[in-house]
C-alpha positions in Angstrom: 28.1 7.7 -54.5 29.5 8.8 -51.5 29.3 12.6 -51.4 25.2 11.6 -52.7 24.7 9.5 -49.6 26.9 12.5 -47.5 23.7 14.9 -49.2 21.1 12.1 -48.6 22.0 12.4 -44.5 22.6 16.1 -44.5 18.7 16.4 -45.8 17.3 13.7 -43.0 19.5 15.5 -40.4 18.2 18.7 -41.6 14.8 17.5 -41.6 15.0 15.9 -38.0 16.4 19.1 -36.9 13.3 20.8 -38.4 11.2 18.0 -36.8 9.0 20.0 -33.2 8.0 18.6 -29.9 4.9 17.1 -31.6 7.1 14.6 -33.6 8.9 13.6 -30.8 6.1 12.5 -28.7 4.8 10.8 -31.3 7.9 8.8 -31.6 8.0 8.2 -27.7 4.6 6.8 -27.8 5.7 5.1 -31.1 8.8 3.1 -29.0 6.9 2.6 -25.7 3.9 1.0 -27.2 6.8 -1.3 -29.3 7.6 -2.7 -25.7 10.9 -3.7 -24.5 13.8 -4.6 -26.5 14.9 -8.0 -27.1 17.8 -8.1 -24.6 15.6 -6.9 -21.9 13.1 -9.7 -22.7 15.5 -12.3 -22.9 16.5 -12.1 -18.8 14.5 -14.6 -17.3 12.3 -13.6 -14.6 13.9 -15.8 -12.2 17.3 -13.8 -12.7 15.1 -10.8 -12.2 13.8 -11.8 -8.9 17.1 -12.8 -7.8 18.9 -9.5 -8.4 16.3 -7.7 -6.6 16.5 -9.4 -3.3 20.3 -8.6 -3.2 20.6 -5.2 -1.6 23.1 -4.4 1.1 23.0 -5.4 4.6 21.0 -8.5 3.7 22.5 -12.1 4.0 20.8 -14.5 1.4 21.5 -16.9 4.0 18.9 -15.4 6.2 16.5 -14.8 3.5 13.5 -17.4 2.3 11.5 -16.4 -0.6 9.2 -18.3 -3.3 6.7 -16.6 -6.0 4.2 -18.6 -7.8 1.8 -18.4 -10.5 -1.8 -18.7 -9.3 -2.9 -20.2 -12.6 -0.5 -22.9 -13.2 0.7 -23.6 -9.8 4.4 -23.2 -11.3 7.1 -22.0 -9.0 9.0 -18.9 -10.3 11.2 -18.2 -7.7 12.8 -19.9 -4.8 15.2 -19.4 -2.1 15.9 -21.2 0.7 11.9 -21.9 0.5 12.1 -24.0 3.5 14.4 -22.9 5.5 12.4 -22.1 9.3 12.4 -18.1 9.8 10.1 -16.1 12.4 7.5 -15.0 10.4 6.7 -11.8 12.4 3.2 -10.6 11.7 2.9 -13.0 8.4 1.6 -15.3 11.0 -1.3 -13.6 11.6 -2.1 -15.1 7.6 -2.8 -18.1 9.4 -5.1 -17.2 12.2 -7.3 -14.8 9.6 -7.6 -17.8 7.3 -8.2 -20.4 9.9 -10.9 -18.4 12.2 -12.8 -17.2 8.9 -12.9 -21.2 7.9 -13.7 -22.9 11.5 -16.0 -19.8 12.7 -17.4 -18.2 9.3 -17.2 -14.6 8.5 -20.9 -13.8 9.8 -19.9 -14.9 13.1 -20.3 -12.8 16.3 -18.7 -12.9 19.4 -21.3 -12.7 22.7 -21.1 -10.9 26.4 -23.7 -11.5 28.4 -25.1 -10.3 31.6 -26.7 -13.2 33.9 -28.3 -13.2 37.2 -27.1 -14.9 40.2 -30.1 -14.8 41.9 -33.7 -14.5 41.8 -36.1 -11.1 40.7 -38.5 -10.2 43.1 -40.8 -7.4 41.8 -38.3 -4.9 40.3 -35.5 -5.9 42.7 -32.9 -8.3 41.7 -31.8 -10.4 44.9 -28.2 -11.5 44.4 -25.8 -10.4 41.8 -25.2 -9.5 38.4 -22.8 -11.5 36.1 -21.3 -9.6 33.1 -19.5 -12.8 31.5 -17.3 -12.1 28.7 -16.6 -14.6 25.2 -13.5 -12.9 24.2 -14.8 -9.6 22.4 -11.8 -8.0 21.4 -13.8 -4.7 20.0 -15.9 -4.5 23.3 -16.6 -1.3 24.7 -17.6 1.2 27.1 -20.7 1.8 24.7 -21.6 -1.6 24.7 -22.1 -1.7 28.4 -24.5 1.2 28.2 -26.1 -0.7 26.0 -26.0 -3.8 28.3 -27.0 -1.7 31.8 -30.5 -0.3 29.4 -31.2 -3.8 28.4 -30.9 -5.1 32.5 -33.3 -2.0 33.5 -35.5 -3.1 30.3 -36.2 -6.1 31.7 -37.5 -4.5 34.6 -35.0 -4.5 37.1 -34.3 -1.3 39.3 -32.6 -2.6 42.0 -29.7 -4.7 42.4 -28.8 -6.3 46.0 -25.8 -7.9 45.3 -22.9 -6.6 43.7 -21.5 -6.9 39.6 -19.2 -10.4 38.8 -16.8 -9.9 35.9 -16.4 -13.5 34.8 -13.5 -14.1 31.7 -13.5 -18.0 32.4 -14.3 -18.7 29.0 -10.3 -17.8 28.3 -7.4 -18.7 30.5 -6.3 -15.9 32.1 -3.0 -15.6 30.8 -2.0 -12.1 29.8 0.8 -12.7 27.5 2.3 -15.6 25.5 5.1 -17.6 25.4 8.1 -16.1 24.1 7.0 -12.2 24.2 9.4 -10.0 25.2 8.8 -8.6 28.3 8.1 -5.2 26.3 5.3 -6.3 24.5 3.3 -6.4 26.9 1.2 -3.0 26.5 3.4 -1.5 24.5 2.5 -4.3 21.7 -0.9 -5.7 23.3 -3.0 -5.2 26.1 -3.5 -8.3 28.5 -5.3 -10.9 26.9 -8.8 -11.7 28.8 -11.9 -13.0 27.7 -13.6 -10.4 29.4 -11.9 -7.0 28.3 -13.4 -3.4 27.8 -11.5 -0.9 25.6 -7.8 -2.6 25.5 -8.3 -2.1 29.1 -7.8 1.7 29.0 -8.1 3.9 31.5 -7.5 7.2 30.4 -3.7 7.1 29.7 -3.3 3.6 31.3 -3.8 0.2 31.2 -5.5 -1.7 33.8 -3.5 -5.1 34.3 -6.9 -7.1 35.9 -9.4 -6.4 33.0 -12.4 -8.4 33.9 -12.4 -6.4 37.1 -12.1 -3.3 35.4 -15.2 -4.4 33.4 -16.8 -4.9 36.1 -16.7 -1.5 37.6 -17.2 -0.3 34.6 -20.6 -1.9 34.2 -21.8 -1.4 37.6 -21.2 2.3 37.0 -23.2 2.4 34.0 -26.1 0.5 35.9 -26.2 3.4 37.8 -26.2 5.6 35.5 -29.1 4.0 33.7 -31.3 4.1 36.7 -30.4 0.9 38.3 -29.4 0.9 42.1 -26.6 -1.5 42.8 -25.5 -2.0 46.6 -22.4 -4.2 46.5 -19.3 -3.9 44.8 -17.5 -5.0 41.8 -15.5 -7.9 41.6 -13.6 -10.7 39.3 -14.8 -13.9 39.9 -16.8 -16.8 38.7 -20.3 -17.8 39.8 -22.9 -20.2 39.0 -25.4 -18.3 37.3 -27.5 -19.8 34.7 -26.9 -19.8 31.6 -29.6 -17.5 30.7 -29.0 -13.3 29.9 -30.8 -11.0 31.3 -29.1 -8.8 28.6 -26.3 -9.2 25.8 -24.6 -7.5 23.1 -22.3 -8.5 19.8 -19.4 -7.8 17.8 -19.3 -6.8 14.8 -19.0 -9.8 12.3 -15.6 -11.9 11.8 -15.0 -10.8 8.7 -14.9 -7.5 10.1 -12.8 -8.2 12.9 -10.1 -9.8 10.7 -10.0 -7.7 8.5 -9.2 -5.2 10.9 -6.0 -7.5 12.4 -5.2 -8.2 9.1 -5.1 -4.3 7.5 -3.7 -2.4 10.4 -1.9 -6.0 11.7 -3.7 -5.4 15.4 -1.8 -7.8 17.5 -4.5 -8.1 20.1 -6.8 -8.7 17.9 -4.8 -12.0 16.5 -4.4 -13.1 20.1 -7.8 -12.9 21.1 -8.9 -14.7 18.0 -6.5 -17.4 18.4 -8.1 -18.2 22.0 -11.3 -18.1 20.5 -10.4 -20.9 18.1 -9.2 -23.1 20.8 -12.4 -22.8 23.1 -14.6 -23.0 20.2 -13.1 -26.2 18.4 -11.4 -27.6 21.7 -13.5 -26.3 24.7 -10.2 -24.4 26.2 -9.3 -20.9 25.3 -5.6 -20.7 25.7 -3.3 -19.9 22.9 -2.0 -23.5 22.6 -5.1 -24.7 22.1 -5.9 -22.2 19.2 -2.2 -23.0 17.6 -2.8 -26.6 17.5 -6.2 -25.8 15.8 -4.9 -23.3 13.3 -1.5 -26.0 12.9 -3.8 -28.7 12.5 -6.4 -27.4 9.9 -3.2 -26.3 7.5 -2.5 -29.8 8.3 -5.8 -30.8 6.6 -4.9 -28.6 3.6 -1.8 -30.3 2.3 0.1 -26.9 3.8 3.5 -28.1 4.4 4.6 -28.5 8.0 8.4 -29.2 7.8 9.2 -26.5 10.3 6.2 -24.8 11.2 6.3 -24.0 14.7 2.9 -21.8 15.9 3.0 -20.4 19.2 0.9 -17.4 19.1 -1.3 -15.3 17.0 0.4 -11.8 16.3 3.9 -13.4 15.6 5.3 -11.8 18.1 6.9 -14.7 20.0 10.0 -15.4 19.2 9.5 -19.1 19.3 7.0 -18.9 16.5 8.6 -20.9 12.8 7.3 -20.2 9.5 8.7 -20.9 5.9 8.3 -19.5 3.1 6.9 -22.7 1.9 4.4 -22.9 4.1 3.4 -19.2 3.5 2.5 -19.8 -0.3 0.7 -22.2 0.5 -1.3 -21.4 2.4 -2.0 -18.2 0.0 -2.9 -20.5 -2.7 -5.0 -22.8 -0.3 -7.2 -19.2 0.0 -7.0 -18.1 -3.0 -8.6 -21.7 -4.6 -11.3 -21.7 -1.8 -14.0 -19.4 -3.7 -16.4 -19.3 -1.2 -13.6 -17.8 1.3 -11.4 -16.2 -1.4 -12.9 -12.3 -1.1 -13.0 -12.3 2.5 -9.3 -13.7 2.7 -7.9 -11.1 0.1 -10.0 -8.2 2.1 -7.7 -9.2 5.2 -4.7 -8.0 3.1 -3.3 -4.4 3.2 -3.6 -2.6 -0.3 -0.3 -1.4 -1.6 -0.6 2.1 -1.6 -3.6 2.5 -0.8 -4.1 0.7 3.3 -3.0 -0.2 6.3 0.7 -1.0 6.9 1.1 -0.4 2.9 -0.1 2.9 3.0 3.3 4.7 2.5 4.4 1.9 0.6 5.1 0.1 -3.1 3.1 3.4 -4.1 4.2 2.5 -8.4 1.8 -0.5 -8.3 -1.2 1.6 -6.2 -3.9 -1.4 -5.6 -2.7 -4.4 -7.9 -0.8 -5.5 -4.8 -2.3 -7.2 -1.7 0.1 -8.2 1.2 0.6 -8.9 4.7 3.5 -7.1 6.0 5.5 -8.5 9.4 8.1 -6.4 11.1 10.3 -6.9 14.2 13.7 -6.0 15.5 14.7 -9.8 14.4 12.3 -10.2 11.2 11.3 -8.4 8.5 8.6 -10.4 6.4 6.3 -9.6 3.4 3.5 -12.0 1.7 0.7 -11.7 -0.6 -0.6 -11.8 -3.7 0.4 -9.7 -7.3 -2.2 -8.6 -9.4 -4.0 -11.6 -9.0 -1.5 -14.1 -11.0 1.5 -14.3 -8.3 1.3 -15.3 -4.5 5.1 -14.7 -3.4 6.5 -14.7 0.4 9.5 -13.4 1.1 11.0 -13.5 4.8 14.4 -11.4 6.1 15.8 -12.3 9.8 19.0 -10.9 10.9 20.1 -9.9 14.7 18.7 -7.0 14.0 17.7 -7.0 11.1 18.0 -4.4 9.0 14.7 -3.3 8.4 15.2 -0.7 5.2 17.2 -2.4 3.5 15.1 -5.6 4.0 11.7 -3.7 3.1 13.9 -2.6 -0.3 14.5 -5.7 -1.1 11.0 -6.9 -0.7 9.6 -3.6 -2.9 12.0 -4.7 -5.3 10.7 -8.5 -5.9 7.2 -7.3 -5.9 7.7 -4.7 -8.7 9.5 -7.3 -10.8 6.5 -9.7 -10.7 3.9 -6.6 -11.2 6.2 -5.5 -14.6 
């Protein structure tokens, strides 16, 4: 019996030796199509998850996380879920749901020319008021557009000089708790009335609605409209009636825009908005206490929430991880919002600040990315079944390793 079986395994060696490359891809196909084996299967996802948030350099201590499944609402993983971290730009989740909720995606923001004076035949006798509503796209382009639409109206002459009113905002540049270094380097000065991040050239002008203001009155000129007097910030009393105006582009558009290239002006500007929209002030404290107080009205958990800003740059601002999902699977259960939310997120792979990144799961990943020398933060959603949040501090932190860890989760809940 023995030497038959010895000939019985000499044959099937002999014939697997025969066996060419045809048979073995056959056989690959054969075992990767018979899925994983049952020890693989058997390690729960959780222990998954957990093993690929511990990398090096990384103190689970200073780490928050949660995943959860969009269609049951069940909680897959947790970690320190409500532990208060700084969200970095994860906070500009908030804003992008909140504005597209109060506002409404179609909405346009307006800048308006008014007269502060009276028209006598084709002479305007007093000055022009170019009045800003907190365009953060406005442009040198759109003033051209503004200066035609003056002369269309039939005015050649200008006795007075050009107003650049941004009263509709506070005229606070920064926020609380910037660095000092953010200022220009991260955002321009904030300013309801602001043309081109307030470039000039290489530069940044640090008194925008004056800028704007020259910057008008030069393409009044331009346009065939004589202007004697000079340009100037200030505030007048000028009806409330344009001579000329011009939009932005819709909300949607605009948030999306903050969202996939995580523009921190843009978040700032929109924050303001919210406040002198829903509150009649446009400061940022105003807009945090509307964005904190319509997650409020959601059920989003508060427990040490702390919103000071838009971008998430200030280093007072507190999110959790908690706080985070939730609010993911407050957008993802509003239908009517749900596209225009998701189109705010970066595409693994494919956009924004996931361009370069998470490049195995191209497009089945959509997530907001935060990054700062003291946080390193990720949130989104997985191939529409998980919404996960995951949220690294340190002093620094250590940003690759962090981003590693983060890579890792998200891969584990794609399979």
């Amino acid at each position: 019996m023995e030497s038959e079986a010895v000939g019985i395994m000499g044959r099937a060696a002999h014939l697997l030796h025969r066996a060419g490359p045809r048979f073995w891809a056959v056989l690959g196909v054969a075992l990767a199509l018979a899925g994983p084996q049952p020890a693989a299967a058997a390690v729960p996802l959780q222990e998954r998850l957990a093993k690929a948030l511990a990398v090096p350099n990384v103190q689970a201590r200073q780490t928050g996380a949660i995943a959860i499944d969009l269609r049951t609402g069940e909680k897959v993983f947790s970690l320190n879920e409500q532990r208060s971290f700084l969200p970095a730009s994860t906070e500009k989740l908030a804003v992008a749901y909140a504005s597209l909720y109060a506002l409404g995606g179609d909405f346009r923001i307006e800048t308006d020319v008014l007269g502060d004076g009276v028209m006598e035949g084709t002479t305007w006798r007093g000055s022009l008021v170019l009045k800003g509503f907190g365009d953060p796209s406005l442009s040198r382009a759109d003033l051209r557009a503004l200066a035609r639409g003056v002369r269309d109206f039939g005015i050649r002459a200008v006795t007075g000089g050009v107003v650049g009113d941004e009263s509709y905002f506070d005229t606070q540049r920064v926020v609380s708790g910037w660095k000092p270094s953010y200022f220009i380097q991260e955002s321009p000065p904030l300013s309801a009335l602001i043309v081109d991040r307030a470039r000039i050239g290489r530069a940044t002008s640090r008194n925008p609605p004056l800028q704007a203001a020259a910057l008008f009155r030069a393409e009044l000129v331009a346009a065939g409209v004589a202007v004697t007097g000079r340009a100037r910030a200030g505030t007048t009393d000028a009806p409330d009636f344009p001579l000329a105006s011009v939009h932005s582009p819709p909300l949607s558009e605009l948030v999306r825009w903050m969202g996939v290239e995580s523009d921190n002006f843009v978040a700032e500007m929109l924050l303001k908005q919210l406040g002198a929209r829903e509150t009649g002030l446009g400061t940022s404290a105003r807009g945090a206490a509307v964005v904190t107080a319509l997650l409020r009205t959601f059920d989003v958990p508060l427990g040490g929430v702390r919103l000071v800003d838009g971008s998430g740059l200030s280093l007072l601002n507190r999110l959790t991880a908690t706080s985070l999902v939730a609010l993911l699977n407050v957008a993802w259960s509003d239908p009517a919002l749900r596209p225009t939310f998701v189109r705010t997120l970066p595409v693994a792979g494919v956009s924004g600040t996931l361009r370069k990144r998470l490049l195995r799961v191209r497009g089945r990943v959509r997530a907001k990315t935060g990054t700062t020398s003291a946080a390193s933060t990720l949130a989104g959603y997985v191939t529409g079944r998980y919404a996960f949040a995951i949220m690294h501090n340190g002093r620094p932190v250590s940003t690759t390793w962090a981003r590693r860890a983060q890579d890792r989760f998200v891969l584990v809940l794609a399979g």
